[in-house]
BABAVO-805319 format. One line per 4 residues: number of its first residue (from 1); their letters; for each residue x, y, z of N, C-alpha, C. Coordinates in nm, 4 decimals, decimal comma, padded with zeros to 6 digits. Example, Ala and Ser with C-alpha at 12.3 -4.5 7.8 and 13.67 -1.06 7.14 Angstrom:
2
1) AS) 01,3190 -00,5690 00,7800 01,2300 -00,4500 00,7800 01,3200 -00,3300 00,7800; 01,2850 -00,2250 00,7080 01,3670 -00,1060 00,7140 01,2900 00,0030 00,7870
% end
This chain:
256
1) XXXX) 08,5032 15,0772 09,7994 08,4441 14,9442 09,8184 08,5573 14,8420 09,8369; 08,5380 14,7674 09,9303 08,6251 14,6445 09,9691 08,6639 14,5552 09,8869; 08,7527 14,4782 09,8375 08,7798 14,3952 09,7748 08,7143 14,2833 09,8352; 08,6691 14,1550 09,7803 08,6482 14,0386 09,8128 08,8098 13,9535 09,7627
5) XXXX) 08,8663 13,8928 09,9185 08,9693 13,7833 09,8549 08,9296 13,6810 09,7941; 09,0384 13,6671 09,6938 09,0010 13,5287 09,5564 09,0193 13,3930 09,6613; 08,9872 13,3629 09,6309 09,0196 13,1666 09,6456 09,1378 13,1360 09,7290; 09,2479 13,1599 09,6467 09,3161 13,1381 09,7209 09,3613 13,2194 09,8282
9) XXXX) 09,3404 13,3375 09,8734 09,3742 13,3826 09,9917 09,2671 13,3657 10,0569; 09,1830 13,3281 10,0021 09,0914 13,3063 10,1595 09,1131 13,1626 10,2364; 09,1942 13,0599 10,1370 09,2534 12,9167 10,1593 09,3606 12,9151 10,2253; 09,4279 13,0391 10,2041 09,5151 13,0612 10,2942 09,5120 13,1216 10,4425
13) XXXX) 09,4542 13,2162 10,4206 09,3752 13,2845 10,5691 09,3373 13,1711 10,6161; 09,2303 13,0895 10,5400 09,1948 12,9907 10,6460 09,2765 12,8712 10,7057; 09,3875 12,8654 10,6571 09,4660 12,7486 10,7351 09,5808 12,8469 10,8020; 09,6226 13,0013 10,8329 09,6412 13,0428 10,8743 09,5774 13,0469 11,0620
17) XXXX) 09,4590 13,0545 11,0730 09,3483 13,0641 11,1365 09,3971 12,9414 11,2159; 09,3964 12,8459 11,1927 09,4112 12,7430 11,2655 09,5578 12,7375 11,3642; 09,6522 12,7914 11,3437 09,7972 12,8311 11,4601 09,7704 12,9636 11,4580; 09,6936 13,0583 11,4445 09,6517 13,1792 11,4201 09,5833 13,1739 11,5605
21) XXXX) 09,4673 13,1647 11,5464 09,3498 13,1530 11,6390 09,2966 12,9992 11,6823; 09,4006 12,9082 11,7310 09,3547 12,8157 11,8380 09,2534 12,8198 11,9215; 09,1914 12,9575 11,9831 09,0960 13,0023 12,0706 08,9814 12,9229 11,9656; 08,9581 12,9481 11,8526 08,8475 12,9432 11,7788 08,7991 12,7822 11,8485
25) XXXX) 08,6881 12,7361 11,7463 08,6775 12,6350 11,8132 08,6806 12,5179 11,6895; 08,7447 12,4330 11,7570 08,7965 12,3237 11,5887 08,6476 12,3058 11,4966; 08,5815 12,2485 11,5557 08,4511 12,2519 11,4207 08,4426 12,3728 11,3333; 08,4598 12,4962 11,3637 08,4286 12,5964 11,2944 08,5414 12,5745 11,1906
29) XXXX) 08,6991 12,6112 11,2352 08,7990 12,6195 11,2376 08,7958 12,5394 11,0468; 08,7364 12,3950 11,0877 08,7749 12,2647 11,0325 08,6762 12,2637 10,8819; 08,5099 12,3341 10,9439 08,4785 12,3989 10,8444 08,4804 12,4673 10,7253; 08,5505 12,5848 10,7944 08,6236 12,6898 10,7546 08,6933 12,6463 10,5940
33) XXXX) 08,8211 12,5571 10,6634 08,9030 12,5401 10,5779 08,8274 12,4203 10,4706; 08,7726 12,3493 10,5150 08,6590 12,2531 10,4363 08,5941 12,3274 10,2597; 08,5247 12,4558 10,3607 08,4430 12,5666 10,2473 08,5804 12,5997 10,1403; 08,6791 12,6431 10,2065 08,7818 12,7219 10,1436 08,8621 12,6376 10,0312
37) XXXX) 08,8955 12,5211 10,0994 08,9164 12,4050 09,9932 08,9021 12,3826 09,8371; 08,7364 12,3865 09,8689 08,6358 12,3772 09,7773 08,6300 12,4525 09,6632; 08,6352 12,5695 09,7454 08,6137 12,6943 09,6659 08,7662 12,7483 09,5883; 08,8829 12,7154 09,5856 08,9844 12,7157 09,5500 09,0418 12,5772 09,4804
41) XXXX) 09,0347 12,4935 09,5049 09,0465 12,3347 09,4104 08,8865 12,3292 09,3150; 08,8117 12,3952 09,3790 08,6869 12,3400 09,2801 08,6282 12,2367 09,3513; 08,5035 12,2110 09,2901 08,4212 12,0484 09,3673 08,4372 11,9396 09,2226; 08,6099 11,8973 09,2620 08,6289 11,7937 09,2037 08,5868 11,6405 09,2512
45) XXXX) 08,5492 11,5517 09,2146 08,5627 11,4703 09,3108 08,6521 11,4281 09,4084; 08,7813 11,4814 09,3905 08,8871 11,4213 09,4202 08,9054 11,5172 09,5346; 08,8508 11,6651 09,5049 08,8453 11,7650 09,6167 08,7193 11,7337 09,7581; 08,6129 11,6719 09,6721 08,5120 11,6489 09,7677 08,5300 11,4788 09,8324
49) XXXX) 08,5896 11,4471 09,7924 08,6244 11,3080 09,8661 08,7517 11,3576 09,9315; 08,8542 11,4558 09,9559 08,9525 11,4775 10,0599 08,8815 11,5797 10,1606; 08,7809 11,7091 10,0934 08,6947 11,7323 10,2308 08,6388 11,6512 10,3291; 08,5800 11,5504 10,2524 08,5113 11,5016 10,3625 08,5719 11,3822 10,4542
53) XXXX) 08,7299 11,4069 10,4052 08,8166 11,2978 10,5069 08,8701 11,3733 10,6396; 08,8564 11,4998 10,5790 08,9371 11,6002 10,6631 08,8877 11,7079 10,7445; 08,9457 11,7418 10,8895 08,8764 11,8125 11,0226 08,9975 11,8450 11,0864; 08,9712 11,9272 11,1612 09,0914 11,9991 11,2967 09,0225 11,9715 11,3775
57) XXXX) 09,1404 11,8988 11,4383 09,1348 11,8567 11,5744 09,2309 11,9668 11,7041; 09,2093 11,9664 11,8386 09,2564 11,9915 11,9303 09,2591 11,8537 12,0287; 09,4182 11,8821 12,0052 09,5341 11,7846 12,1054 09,5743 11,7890 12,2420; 09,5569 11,7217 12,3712 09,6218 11,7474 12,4987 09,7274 11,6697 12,5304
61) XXXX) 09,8637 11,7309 12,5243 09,9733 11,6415 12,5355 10,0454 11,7395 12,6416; 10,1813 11,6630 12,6597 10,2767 11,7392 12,8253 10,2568 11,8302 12,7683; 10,3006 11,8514 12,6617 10,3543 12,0720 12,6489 10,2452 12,1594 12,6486; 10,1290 12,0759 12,6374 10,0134 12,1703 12,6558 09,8868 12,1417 12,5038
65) XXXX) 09,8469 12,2240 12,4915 09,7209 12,1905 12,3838 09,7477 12,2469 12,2461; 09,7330 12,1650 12,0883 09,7846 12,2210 12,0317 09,6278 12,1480 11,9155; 09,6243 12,2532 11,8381 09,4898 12,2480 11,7213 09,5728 12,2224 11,5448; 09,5322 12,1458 11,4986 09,5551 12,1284 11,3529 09,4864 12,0161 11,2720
69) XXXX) 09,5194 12,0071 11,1421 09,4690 11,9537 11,0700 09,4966 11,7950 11,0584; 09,3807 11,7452 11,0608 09,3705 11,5935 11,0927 09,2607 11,5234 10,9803; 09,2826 11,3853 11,0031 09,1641 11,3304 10,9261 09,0441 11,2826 11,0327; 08,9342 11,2904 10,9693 08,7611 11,2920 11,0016 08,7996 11,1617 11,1307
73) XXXX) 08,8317 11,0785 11,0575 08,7306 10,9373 11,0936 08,8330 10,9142 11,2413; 08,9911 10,9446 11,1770 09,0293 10,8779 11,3286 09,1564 10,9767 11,3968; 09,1389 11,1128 11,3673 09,2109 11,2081 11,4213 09,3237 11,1813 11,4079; 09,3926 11,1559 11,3498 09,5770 11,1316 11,3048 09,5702 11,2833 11,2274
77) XXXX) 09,6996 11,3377 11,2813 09,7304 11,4781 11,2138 09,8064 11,4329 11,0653; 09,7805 11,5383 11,0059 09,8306 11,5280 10,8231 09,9598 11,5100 10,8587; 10,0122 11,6085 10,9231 10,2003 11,6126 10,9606 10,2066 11,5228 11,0503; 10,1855 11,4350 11,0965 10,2357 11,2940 11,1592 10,2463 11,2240 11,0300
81) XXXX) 10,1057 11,1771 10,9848 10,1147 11,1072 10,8646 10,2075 11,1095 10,7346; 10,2515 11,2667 10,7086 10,3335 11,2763 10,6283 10,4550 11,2490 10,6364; 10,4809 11,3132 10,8029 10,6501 11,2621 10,8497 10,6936 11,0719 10,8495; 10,5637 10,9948 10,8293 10,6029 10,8732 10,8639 10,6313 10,8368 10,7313
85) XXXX) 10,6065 10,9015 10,5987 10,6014 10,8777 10,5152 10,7707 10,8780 10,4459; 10,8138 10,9326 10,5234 10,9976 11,0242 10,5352 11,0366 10,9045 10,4464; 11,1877 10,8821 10,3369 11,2458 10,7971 10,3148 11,1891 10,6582 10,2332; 11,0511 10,6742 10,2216 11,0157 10,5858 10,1421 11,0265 10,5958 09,9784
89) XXXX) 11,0624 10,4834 09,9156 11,0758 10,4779 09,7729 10,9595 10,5911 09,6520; 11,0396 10,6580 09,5797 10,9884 10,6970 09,4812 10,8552 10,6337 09,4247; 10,7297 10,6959 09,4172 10,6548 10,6185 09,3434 10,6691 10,6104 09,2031; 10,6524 10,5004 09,1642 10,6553 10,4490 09,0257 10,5881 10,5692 08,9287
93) XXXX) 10,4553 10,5816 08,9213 10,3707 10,6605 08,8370 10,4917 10,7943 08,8265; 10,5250 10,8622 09,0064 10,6292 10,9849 08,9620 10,7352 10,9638 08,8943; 10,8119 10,8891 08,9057 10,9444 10,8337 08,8194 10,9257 10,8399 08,7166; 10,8048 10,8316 08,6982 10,7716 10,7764 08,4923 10,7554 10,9469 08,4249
97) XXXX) 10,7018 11,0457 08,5216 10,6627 11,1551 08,4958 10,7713 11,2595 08,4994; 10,8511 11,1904 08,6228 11,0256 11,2929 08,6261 11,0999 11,1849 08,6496; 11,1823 11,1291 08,5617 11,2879 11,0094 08,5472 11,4105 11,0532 08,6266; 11,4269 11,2218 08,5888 11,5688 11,2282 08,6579 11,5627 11,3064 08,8201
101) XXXX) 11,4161 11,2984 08,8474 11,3848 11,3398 09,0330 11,4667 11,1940 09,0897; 11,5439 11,2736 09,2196 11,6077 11,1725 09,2978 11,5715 11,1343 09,4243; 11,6234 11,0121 09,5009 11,5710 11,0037 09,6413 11,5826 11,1602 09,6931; 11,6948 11,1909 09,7026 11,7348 11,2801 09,7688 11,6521 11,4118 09,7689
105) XXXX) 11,5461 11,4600 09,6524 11,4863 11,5312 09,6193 11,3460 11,5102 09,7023; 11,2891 11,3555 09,6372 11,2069 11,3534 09,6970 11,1432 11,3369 09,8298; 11,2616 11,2741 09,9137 11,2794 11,3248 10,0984 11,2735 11,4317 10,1169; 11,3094 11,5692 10,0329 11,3425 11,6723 10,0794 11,1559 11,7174 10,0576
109) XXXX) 11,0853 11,6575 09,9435 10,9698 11,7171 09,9190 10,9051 11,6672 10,0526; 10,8644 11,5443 10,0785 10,7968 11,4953 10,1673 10,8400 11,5497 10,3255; 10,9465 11,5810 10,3370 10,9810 11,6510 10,4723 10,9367 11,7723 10,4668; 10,9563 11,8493 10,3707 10,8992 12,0556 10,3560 10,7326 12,0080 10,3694
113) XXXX) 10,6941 11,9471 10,2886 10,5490 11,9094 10,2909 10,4666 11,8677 10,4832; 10,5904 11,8153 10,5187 10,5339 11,7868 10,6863 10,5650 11,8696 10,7554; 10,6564 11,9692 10,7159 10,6882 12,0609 10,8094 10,5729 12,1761 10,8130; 10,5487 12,1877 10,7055 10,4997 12,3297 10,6260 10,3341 12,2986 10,7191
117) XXXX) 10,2861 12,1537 10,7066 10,1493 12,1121 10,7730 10,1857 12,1219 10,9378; 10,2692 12,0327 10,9427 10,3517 12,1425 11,1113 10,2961 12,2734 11,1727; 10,3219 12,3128 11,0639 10,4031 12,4715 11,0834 10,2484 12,5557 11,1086; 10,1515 12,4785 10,9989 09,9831 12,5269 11,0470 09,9263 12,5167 11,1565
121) XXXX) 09,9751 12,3823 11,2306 09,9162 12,3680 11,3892 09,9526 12,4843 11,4533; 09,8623 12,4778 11,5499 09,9070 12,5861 11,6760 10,0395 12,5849 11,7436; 10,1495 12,6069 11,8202 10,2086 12,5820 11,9233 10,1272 12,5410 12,0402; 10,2532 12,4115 12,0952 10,1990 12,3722 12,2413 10,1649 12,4559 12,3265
125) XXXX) 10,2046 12,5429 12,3466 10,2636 12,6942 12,4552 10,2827 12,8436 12,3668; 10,1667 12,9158 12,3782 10,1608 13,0107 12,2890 10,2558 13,1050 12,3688; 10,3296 13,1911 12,3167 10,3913 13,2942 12,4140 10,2706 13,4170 12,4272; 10,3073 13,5071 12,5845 10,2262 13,6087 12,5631 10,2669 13,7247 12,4347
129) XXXX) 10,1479 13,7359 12,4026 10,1189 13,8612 12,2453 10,2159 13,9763 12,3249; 10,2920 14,0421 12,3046 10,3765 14,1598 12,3629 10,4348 14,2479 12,2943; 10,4519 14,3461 12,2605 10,5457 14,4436 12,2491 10,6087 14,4505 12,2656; 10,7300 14,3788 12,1618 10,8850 14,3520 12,1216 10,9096 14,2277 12,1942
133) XXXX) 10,8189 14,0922 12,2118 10,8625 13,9958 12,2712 10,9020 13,9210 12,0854; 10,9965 13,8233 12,1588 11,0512 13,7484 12,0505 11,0016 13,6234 11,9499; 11,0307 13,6773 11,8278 10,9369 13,6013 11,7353 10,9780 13,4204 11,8008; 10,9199 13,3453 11,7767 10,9121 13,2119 11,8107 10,9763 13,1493 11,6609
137) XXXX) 11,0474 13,0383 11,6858 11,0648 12,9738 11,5442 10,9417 12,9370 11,4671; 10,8212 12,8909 11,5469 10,7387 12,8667 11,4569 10,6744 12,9931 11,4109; 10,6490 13,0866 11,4583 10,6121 13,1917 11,4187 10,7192 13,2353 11,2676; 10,8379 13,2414 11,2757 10,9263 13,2709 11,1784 10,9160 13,2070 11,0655
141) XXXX) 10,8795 13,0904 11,0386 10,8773 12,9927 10,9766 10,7265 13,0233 10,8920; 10,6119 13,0410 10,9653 10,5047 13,0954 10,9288 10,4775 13,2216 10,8270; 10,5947 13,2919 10,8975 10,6058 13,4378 10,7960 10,6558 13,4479 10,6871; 10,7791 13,3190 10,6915 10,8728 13,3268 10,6156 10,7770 13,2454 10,4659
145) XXXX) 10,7126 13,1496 10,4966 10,6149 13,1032 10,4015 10,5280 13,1663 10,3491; 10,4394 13,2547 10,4358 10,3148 13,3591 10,3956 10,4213 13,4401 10,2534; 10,5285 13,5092 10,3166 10,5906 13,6329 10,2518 10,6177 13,5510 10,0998; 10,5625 13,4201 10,0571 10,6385 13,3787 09,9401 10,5051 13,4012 09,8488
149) XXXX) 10,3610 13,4047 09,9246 10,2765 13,4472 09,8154 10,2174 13,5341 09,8927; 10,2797 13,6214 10,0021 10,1800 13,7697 10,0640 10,2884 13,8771 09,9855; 10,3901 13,8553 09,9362 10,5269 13,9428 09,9330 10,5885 13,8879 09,7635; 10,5385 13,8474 09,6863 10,6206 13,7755 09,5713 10,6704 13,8482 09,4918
153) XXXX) 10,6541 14,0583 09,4611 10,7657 14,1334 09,4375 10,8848 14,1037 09,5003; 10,9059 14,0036 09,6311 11,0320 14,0230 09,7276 11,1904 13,8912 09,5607; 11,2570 13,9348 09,5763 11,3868 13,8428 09,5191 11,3243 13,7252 09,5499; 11,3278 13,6148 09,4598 11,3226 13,4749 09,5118 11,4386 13,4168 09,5898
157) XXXX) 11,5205 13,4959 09,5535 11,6713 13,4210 09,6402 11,6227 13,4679 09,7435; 11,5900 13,5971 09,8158 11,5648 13,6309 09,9089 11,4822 13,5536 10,0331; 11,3810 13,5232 09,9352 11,2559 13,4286 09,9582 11,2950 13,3051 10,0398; 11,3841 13,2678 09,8989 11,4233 13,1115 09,9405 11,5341 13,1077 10,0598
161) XXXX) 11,6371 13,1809 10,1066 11,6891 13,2166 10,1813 11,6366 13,2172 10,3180; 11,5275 13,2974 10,3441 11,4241 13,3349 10,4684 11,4064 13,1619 10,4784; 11,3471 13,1210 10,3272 11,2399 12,9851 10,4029 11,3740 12,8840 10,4558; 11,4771 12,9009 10,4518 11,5804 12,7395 10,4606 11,6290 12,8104 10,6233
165) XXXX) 11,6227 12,9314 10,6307 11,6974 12,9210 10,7559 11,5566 12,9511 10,8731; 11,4258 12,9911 10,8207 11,3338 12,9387 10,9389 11,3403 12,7812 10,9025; 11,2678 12,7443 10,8482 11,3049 12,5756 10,8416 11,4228 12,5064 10,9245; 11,5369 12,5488 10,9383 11,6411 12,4549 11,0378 11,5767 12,5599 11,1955
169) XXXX) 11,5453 12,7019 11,1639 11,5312 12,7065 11,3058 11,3842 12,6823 11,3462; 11,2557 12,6129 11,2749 11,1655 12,5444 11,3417 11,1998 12,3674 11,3493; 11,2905 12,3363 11,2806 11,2512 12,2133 11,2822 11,4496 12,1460 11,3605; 11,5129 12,2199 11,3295 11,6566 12,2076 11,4206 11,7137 12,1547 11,3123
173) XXXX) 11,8458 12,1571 11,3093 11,9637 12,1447 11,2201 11,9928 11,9502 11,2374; 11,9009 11,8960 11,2511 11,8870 11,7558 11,1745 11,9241 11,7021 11,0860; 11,9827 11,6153 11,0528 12,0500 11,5669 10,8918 11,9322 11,5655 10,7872; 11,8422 11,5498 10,8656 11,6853 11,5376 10,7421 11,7018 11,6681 10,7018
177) XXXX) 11,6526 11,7748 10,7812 11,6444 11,8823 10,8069 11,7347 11,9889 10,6897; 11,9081 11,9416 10,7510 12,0022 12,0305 10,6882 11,9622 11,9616 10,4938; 11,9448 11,8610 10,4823 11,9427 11,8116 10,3369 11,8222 11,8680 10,2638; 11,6777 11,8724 10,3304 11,6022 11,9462 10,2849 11,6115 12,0430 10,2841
181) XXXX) 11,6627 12,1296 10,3390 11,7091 12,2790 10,3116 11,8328 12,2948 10,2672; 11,8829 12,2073 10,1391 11,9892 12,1772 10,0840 11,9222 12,2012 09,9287; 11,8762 12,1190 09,9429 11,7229 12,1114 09,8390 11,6288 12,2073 09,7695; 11,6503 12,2826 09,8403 11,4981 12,3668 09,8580 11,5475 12,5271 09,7910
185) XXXX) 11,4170 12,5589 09,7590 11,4722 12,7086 09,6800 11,3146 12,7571 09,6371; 11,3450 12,8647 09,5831 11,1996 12,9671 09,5570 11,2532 13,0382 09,4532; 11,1558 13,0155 09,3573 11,1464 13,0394 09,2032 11,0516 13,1326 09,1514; 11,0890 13,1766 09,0389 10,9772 13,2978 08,9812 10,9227 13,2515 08,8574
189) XXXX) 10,8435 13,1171 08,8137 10,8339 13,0676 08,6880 10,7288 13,1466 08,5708; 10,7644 13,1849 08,4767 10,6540 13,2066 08,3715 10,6073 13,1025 08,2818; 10,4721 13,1179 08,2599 10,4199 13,0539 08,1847 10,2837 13,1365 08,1319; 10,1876 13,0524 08,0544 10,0801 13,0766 07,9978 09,9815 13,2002 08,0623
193) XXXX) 09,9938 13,1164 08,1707 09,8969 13,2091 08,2786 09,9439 13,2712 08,3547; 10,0910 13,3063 08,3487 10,1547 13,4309 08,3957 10,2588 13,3889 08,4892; 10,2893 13,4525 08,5826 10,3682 13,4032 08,7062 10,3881 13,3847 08,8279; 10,4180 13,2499 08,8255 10,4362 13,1866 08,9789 10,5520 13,2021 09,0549
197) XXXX) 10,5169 13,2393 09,1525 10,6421 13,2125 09,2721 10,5955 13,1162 09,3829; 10,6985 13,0242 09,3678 10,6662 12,9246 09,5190 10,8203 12,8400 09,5193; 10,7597 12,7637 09,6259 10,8569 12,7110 09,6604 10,8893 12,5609 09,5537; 11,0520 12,5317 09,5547 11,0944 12,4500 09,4304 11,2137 12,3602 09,4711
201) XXXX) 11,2636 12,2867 09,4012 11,3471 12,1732 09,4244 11,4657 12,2791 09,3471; 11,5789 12,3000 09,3870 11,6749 12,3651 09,3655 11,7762 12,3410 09,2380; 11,8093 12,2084 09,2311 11,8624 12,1649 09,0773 11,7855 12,1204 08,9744; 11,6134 12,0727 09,0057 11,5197 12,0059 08,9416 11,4461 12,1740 08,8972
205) XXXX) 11,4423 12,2507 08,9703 11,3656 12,3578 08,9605 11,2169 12,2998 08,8986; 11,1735 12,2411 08,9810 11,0410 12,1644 08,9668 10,9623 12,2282 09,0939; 10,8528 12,2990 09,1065 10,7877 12,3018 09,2017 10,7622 12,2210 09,2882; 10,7472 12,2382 09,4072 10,7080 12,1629 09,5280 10,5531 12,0667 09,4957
209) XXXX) 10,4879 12,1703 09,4652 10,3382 12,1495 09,4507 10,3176 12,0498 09,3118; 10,4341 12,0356 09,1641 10,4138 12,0136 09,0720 10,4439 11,8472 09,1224; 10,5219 11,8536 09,1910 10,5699 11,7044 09,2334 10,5176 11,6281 09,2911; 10,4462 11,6796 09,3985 10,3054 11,6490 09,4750 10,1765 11,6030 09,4024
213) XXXX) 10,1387 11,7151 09,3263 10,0709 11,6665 09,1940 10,0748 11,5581 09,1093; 10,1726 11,4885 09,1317 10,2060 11,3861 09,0490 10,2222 11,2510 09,0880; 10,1677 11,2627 09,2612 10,1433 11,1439 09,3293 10,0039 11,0595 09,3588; 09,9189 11,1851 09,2755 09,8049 11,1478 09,2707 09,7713 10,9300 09,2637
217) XXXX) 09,6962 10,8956 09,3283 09,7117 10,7531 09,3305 09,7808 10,6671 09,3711; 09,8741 10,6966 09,4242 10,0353 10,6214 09,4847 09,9583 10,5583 09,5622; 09,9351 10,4369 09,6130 09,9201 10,3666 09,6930 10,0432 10,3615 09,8414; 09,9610 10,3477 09,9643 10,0041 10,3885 10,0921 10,1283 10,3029 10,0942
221) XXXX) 10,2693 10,3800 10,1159 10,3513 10,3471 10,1253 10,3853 10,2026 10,2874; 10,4821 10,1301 10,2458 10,4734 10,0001 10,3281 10,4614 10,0648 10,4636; 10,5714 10,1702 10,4981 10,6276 10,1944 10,6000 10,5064 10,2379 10,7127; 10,4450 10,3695 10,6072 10,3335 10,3943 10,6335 10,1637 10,3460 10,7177
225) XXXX) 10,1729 10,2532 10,6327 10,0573 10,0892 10,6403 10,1218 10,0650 10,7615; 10,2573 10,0368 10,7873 10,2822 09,9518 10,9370 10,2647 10,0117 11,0452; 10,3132 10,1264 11,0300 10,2627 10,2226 11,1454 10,1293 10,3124 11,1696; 10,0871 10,2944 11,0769 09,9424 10,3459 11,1534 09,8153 10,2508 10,9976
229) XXXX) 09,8257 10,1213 11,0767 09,7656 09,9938 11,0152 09,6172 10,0232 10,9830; 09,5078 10,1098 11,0445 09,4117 10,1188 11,0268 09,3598 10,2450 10,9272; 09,5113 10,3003 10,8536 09,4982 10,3981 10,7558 09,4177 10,3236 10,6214; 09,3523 10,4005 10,5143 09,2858 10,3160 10,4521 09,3405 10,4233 10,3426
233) XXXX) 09,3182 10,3954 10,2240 09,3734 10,4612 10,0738 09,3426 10,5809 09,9982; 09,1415 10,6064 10,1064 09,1220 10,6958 10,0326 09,1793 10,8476 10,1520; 09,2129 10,8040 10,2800 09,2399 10,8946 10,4031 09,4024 10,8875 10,3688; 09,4665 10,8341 10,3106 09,6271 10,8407 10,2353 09,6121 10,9764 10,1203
237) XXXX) 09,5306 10,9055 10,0158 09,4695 11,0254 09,9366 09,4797 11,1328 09,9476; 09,4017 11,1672 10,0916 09,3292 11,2547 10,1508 09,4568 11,4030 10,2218; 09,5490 11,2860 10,2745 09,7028 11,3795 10,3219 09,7781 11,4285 10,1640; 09,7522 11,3442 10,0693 09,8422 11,4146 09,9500 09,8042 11,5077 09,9118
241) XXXX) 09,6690 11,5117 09,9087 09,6069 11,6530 09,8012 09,6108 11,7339 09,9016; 09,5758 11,7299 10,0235 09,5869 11,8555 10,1148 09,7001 11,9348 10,1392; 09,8322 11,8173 10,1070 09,9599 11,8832 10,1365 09,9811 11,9432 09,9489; 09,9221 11,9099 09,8816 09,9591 11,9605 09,7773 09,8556 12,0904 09,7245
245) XXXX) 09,7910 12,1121 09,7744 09,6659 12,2407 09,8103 09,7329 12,3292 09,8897; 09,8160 12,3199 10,0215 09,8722 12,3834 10,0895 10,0035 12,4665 10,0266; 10,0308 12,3726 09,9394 10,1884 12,4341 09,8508 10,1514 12,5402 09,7513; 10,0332 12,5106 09,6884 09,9796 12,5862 09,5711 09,9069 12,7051 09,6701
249) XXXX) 09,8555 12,6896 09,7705 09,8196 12,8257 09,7918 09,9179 12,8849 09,8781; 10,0542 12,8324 09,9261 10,1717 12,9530 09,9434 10,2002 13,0327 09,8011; 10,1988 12,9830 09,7683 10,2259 13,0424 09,5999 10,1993 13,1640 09,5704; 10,1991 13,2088 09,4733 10,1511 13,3672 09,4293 10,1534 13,3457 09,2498
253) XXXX) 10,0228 13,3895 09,2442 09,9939 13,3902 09,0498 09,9727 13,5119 09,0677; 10,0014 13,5874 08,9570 09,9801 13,6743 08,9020 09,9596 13,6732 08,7588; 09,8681 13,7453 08,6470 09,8410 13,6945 08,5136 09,9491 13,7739 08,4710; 09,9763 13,7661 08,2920 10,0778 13,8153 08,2371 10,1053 13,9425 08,2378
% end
């Protein structure tokens, strides 16, 4: 008899699906990950007020057509929104929660966080499927993330290794870029409920996802507000918990 996947791999499959199978068609797609959400965060309010901000969209730009995760009301992708977010001040509430997290840390979170939502869209230009044709950076980058909760017997150094050098080769050896993958590392933490592997802040050894977690409420950064003016607080909201849902289900639990 078949296993049924838990929660979180089916949260994962399903935002897999979306640079996976572009063919599909975004309503389903957007669905999909909607149900999966749910069913892995729970029907918090906080979960059912970011479902219902959030849909995949399909994009027509020069390089061609590309499908990902966007908000409902006015189609802005999560990874636009997050990248504009780049360089803005520490929120207060996090500071109070980790005093000694630094700028430097937290650029590096908010950049992995836009990449990683990136990294879910489709490509502009899919290559043909082939036999021994060459992995794509975004493709690499994809694997290299899955393998941190499809693979979490693998070394975390190992882990973390794979993810910093797909990371400069999807996103290019950028000063943002080289510093967040300066940053960045993959950890094997124990605790209560056993052990996690995901991705982590390298001298803070603070999870990605724990830090994220802790922005709950931050009000929309200035930079943010100026550039895309018709964003509203609870569709700000709406990009944090998703990018922080996305981190927790790269992850891998296992009980004690």
């Amino acid at each position: 008899m078949t296993a049924h996947p838990g929660p979180r791999a089916r949260f994962r499959a399903t935002l897999w699906a979306i640079g996976g199978y572009p063919e599909t068609s975004p309503a389903l797609l957007g669905a999909n990950v909607r149900a999966a959400l749910l069913a892995f965060g729970s029907k918090t309010p906080d979960n059912l007020a970011a479902a219902g901000q959030l849909d995949v969209s399909a994009e027509h730009g020069p390089t061609g057509r590309t499908v990902g995760l966007c908000l409902k009301r006015s189609g802005l992708r999560l990874s636009r929104l997050l990248a504009s977010a780049e360089h803005c001040d520490i929120p207060v509430g996090l500071l109070e929660e980790l005093p000694d997290l630094t700028q430097v840390e937290w650029d590096a979170t908010l950049r992995m966080a836009g990449l990683i939502l990136l990294a879910l869209d489709s490509e502009p230009v899919r290559q043909a499927n082939k036999v021994g044709a060459a992995e794509t950076p975004h493709e690499r980058f994809r694997a290299a993330l899955w393998a941190i909760g499809g693979y979490p017997e693998t070394s975390p150094a190992l882990l973390g290794a794979n993810v910093r050098a797909a990371l400069l080769a999807f996103g290019s050896k950028t000063p943002d870029n080289l510093a967040a993958a300066g940053q960045l590392d993959v950890s094997a933490e124990h605790g209560p409920t056993g052990r996690t592997v995901g991705l982590c802040l390298k001298n803070y050894q603070e999870l990605l996802s724990e830090v994220l977690w802790l922005t709950s409420g931050c009000t929309i950064p200035e930079q943010v507000a100026t550039a895309f003016p018709g964003l509203v607080q609870a569709e700000w909201d709406t990009v944090l918990l998703v990018a922080k849902m996305v981190l927790v289900a790269l992850e891998s639990a296992s009980p004690p």
